[in-house]
N, C-alpha and C positions, 0 to 999 in steps of 0.2 A: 553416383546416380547412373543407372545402365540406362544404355540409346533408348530401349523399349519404352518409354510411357507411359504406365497405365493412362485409359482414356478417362476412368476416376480421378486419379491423381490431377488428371488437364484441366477437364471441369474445375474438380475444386478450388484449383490454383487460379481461374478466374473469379470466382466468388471471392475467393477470399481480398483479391489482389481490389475488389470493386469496393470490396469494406473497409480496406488498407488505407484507399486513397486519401479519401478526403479527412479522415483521421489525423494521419502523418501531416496532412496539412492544417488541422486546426490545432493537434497538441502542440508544433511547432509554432501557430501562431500565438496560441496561448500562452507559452513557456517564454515570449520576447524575442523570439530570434526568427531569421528569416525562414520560409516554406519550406527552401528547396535542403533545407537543412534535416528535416521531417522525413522527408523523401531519401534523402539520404542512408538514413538510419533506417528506413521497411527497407529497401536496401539490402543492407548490411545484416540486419534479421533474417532477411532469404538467403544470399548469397553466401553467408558464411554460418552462422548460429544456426543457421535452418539444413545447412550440408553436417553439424557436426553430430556426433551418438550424444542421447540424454533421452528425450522425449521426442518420440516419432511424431506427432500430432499436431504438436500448440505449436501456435507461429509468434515469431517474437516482433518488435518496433517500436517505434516509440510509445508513449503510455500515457493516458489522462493521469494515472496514479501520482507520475514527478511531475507534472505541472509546476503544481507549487511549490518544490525545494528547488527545480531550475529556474521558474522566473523570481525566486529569492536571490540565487546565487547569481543570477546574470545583474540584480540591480546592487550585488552588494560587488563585484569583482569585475564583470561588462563582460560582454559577449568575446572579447577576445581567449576568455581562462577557459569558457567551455571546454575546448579542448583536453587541455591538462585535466581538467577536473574529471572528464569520463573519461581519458586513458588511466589515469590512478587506479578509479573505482574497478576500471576492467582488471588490471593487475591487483588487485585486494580478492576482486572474485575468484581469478585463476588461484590465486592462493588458498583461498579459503576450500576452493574445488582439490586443490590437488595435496592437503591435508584434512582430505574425507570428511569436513562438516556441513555438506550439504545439508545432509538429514538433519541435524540436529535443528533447523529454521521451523522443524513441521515439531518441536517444541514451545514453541512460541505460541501464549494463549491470545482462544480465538477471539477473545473479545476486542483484547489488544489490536488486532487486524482489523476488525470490525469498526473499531474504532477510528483507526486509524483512516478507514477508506472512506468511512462516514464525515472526517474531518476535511478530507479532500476533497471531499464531493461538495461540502458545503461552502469553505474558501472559491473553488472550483466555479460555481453557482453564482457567487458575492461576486465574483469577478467578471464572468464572462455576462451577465445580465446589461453591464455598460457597455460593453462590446456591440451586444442587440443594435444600439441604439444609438451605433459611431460615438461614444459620450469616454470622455479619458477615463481610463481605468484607475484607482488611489492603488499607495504601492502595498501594505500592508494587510493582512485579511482580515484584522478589528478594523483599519480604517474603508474598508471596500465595505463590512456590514453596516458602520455607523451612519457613511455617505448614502449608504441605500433612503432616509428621509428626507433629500434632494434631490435623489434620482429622476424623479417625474419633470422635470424642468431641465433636465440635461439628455435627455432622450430626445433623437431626431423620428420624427414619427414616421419617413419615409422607410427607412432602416431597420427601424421597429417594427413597422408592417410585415417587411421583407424575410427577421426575424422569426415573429410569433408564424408567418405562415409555413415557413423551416420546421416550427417543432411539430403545428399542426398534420406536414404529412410525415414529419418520423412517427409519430404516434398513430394515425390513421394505417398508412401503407403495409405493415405487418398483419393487419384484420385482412387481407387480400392474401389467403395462401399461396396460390399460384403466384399471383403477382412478386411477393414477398422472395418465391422461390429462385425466381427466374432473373432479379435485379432484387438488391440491397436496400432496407429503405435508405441508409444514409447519402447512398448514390446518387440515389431521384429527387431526395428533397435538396441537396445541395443542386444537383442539375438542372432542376427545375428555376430555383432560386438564380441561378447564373442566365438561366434563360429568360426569365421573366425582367431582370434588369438587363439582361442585354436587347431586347426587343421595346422596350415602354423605356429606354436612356435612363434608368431611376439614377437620379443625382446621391448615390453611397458609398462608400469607402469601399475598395476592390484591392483581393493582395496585389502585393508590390511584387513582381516579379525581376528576381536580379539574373540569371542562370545562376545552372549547376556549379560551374568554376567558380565563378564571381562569389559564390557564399561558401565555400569551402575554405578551410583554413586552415594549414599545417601548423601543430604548437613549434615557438621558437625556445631557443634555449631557456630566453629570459623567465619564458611562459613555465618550462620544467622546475623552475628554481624557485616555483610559487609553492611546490607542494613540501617548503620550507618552515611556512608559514601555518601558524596555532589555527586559523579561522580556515586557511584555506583543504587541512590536512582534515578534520572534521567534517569538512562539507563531502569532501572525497569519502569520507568512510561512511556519511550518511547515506549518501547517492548508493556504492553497494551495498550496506545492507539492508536499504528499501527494495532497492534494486529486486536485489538475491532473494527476498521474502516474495516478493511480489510476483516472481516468474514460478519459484518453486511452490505457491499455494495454488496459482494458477492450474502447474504440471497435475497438482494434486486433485483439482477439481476436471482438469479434462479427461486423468484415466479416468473418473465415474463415468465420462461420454461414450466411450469406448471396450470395445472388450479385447483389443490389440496387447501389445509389447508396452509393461509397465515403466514408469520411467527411472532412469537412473540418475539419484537426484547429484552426486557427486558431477557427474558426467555432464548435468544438464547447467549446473553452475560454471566450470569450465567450457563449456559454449557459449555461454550470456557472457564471460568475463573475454573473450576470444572475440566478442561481438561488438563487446566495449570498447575494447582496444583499437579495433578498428576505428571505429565510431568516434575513439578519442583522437587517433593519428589525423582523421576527417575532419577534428574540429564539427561533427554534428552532436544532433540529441543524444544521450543515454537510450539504451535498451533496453524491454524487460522483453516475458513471454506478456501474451497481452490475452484475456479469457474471450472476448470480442470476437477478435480473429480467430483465436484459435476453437472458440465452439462453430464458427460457423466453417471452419474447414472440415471438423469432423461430422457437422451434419449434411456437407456439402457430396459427402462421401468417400473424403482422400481416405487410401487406403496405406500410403508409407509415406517419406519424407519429402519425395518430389515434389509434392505438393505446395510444400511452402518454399523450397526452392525456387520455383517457375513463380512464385506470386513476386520473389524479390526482380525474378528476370524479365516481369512484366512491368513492375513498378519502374526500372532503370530503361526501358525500351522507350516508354512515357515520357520521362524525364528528359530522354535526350533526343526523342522525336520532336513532339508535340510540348514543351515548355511553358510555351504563351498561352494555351490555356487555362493555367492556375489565374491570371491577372483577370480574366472574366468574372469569378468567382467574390461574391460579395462576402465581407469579414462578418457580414450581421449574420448570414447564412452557418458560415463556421462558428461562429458564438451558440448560435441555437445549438449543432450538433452536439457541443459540451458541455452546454447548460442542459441537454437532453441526457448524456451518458456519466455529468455529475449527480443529476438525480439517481441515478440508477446506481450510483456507488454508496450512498446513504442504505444502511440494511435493516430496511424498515419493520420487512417480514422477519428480522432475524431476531431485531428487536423482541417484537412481541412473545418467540417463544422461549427467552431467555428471563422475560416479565414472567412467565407464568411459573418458570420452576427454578429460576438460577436470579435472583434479584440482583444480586453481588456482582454480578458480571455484568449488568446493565450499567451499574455505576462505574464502572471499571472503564464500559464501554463509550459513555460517556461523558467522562472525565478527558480520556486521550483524545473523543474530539474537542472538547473546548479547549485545551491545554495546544490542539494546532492553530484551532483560529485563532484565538488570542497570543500565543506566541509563533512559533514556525515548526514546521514539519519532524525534524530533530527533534527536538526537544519535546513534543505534543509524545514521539513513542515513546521517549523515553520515561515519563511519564508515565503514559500508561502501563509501561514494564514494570518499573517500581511500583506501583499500586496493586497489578496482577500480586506479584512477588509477597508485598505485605496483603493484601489478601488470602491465597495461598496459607502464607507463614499463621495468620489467625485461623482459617479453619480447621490448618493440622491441630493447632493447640488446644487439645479438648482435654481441661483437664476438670476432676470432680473426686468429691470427699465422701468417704461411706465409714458412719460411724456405729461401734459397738458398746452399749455399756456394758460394762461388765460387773454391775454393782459396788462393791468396796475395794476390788482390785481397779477401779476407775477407767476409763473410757477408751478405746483404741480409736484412732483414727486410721484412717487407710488413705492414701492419695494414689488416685490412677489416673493416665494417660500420659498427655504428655504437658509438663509442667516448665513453660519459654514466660519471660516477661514481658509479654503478652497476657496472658491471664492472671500476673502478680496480685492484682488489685482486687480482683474476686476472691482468689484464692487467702491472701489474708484477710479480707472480711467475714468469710465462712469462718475460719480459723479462730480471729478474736471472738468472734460470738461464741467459742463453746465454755461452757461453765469456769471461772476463773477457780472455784471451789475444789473443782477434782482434778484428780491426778491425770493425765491425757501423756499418752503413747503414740507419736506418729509415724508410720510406716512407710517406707516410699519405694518398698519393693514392688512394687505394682506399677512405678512411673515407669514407660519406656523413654523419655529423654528427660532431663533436669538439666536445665540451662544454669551458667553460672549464678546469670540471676537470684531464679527462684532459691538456688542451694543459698546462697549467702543469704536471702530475707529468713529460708525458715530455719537456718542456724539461730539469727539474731531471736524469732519471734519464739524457740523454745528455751533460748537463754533467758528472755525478759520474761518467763512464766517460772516461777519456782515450784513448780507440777509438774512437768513438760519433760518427757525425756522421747528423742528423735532415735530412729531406729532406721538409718539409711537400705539396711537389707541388700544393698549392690544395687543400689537405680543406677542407670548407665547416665551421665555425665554426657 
């Protein structure tokens, strides 16, 4: 970064650093682990991820997105394996960066994402509504929906006040353009929310503030010899390539903001894993790029990387001045923020216009979120891959019969497209229905694929006809 500054770059880097804050500190409240851990990670997103080539623009830290695979993995392993767990995933990225498959992530169907954010968003939601309302959170996200028809009796109404009036000015304060421009709403409704219980003493749960040292944790060896382990090696490889998808769909969406320098996604993958690694020596959150921050740096007006540089040297200037601030801040305040930016991961509008022309992909879409709240984050994508895939796999299969009589030289059938066991079942029903009487010729020059399948069914079904002679023609196998 040269001494000069742009005074664009300065600005922005305060906007952004305003939207940063209180983020980092509720996804880290969210995720089970302490604040200053959150903080650590916006951080590590400026200082390092944010100095390296990839994508000029989008700023990285922690993410509402892994909420919920971090606070899975903190209740199945405890906050000591974080560590290990985001140095792995950082090293699986730098890997995956430095054998050029960044791009291949922006193959991945959108529904698949869609779904998946959607699934987040709603776990997300299930969770932090107890939060509102100081009330224990259940650990699971089937058991966080089912417990929502007890809810109302485990909500502190002081809390919940404090809450609902949180979402009410994130939602209000963006109708204020100027206002909007000039301060974040996230800023003001937590600020406020900290002001309003520190002035009226509201009897609410407030973060725990431990310092920066005191939450910091270097993995120990024993901690290294985890990523040994079946349960623990998977979690690792979840975290990147949630991770990896999450920052490079991001990259993808903020060059539309911009008319700048495209991003280089190999490149931007090798910064998020370089980011991780840190993040993992740290013992804090994982990293992604985060769309949040990073559209509000590019409407903010940065014009190069400095930008998010100075938001991480603003966030660490915070942390190690002024600390004891965070403990003013009520938890029912940070619950709204997530229950605010979980709504906003559910893609409502995207929904609908995949209702109107693409049905298939709704189902797709969601199926991979119920397959997260009902089981965990893993497993909900994976999921929804397999489904994408066998949906995919049925549409290519178009296959259709075109018949000719031919009078007393008897009937030609013709088979075109492509003939997978997938449309076995159609295709010999057509088949047997044609006259058992006549002589039939089937042709299958016209298939461009013939799956093992379908080739052994209509061997069998022209041997079982004593009229039937197959005429493979060269279909490609």
């Amino acid at each position: 970064m040269r001494c000069g500054v742009r005074k664009a770059d300065l600005l922005a880097s305060l906007v952004v650093f305003l939207v940063a804050l209180p983020l980092c500190v509720g996804v880290a409240m969210a995720s089970g682990v302490p604040a200053e851990l959150g903080l650590v990670t916006g951080i590590v997103g400026g200082l390092i991820a944010g100095a390296l080539p990839g994508s000029s623009l989008q700023v990285s830290g922690p993410a509402a997105g892994l909420t919920v695979l971090v606070y899975e993995a903190m209740q199945r392993y405890g906050v000591a394996a974080l560590g290990v767990l985001v140095l792995g995933a950082g090293l699986v990225q730098l890997a995956l960066g430095g054998l050029r498959l960044g791009r291949w992530f922006r193959a991945v169907s959108v529904s698949v994402v869609h779904g998946m954010l959607a699934g987040i968003g709603l776990v997300l939601v299930a969770g932090q509504v107890y939060a509102l309302g100081d009330a224990t959170t259940p650990g699971g996200g089937l058991e966080k929906l089912t417990a929502l028809v007890s809810l109302p009796w485990l909500l502190d109404p002081t809390a919940l006040s404090v809450g609902g009036a949180t979402i009410a000015v994130l939602l209000l304060w963006p109708r204020w353009k100027r206002g909007a421009r000039l301060v974040p709403a996230p800023l003001v409704a937590v600020g406020l929310a900290a002001a309003v219980t520190g002035v009226f003493g509201l009897d609410v749960r407030r973060v725990e503030v431990r310092g920066l040292l005191d939450a910091v944790r270097l993995p120990e060896t024993s901690d290294l010899g985890r990523l040994t382990e079946v349960g623990v090696l998977g979690t690792v490889i979840a975290f990147a390539l949630i991770a990896s998808a999450e920052s490079l769909f991001s990259a993808a969406a903020v060059d539309r903001l911009h008319d700048g320098r495209r991003t280089d996604y190999d490149r931007e993958l090798i910064a998020q894993g370089a980011g991780n690694v840190v993040c993992g020596v740290l013992g804090a959150l994982p990293m992604t790029a985060v769309i949040v921050r990073s559209a509000a740096n590019v409407r903010a007006g940065a014009e190069t990387k400095a930008s998010r540089v100075l938001h991480g040297v603003w966030l660490l200037l915070f942390t190690v001045v002024v600390p004891g601030v965070l403990g003013v801040i009520p938890v029912a305040a940070l619950a709204a923020l997530l229950v605010h930016a979980g709504c906003k991961l559910v893609p409502v509008r995207e929904v609908r216009v995949l209702w109107r022309g693409h049905r298939g992909e709704v189902v797709v879409l969601g199926v991979t979120a119920v397959a997260i709240v009902v089981g965990n984050l893993f497993e909900g994508v994976l999921v929804g891959l397999a489904l994408a895939v066998a949906k995919t796999a049925w549409d290519a299969s178009h296959v259709h019969l075109e018949t000719e009589d031919r009078g007393e030289a008897g009937i030609v059938v013709r088979v075109l497209g492509h003939a997978t066991f997938l449309r076995l079942p159609k295709l010999l029903d057509e088949l047997e229905a044609l006259p058992r009487d006549r002589e039939v010729r089937l042709e299958l020059g016209g298939l461009r694929h013939l799956d093992h399948a379908c080739a052994a069914a209509l061997e069998g079904w022209a041997a079982g006809r004593g009229k039937a002679l197959l005429a493979s023609g060269g279909a490609p196998a």
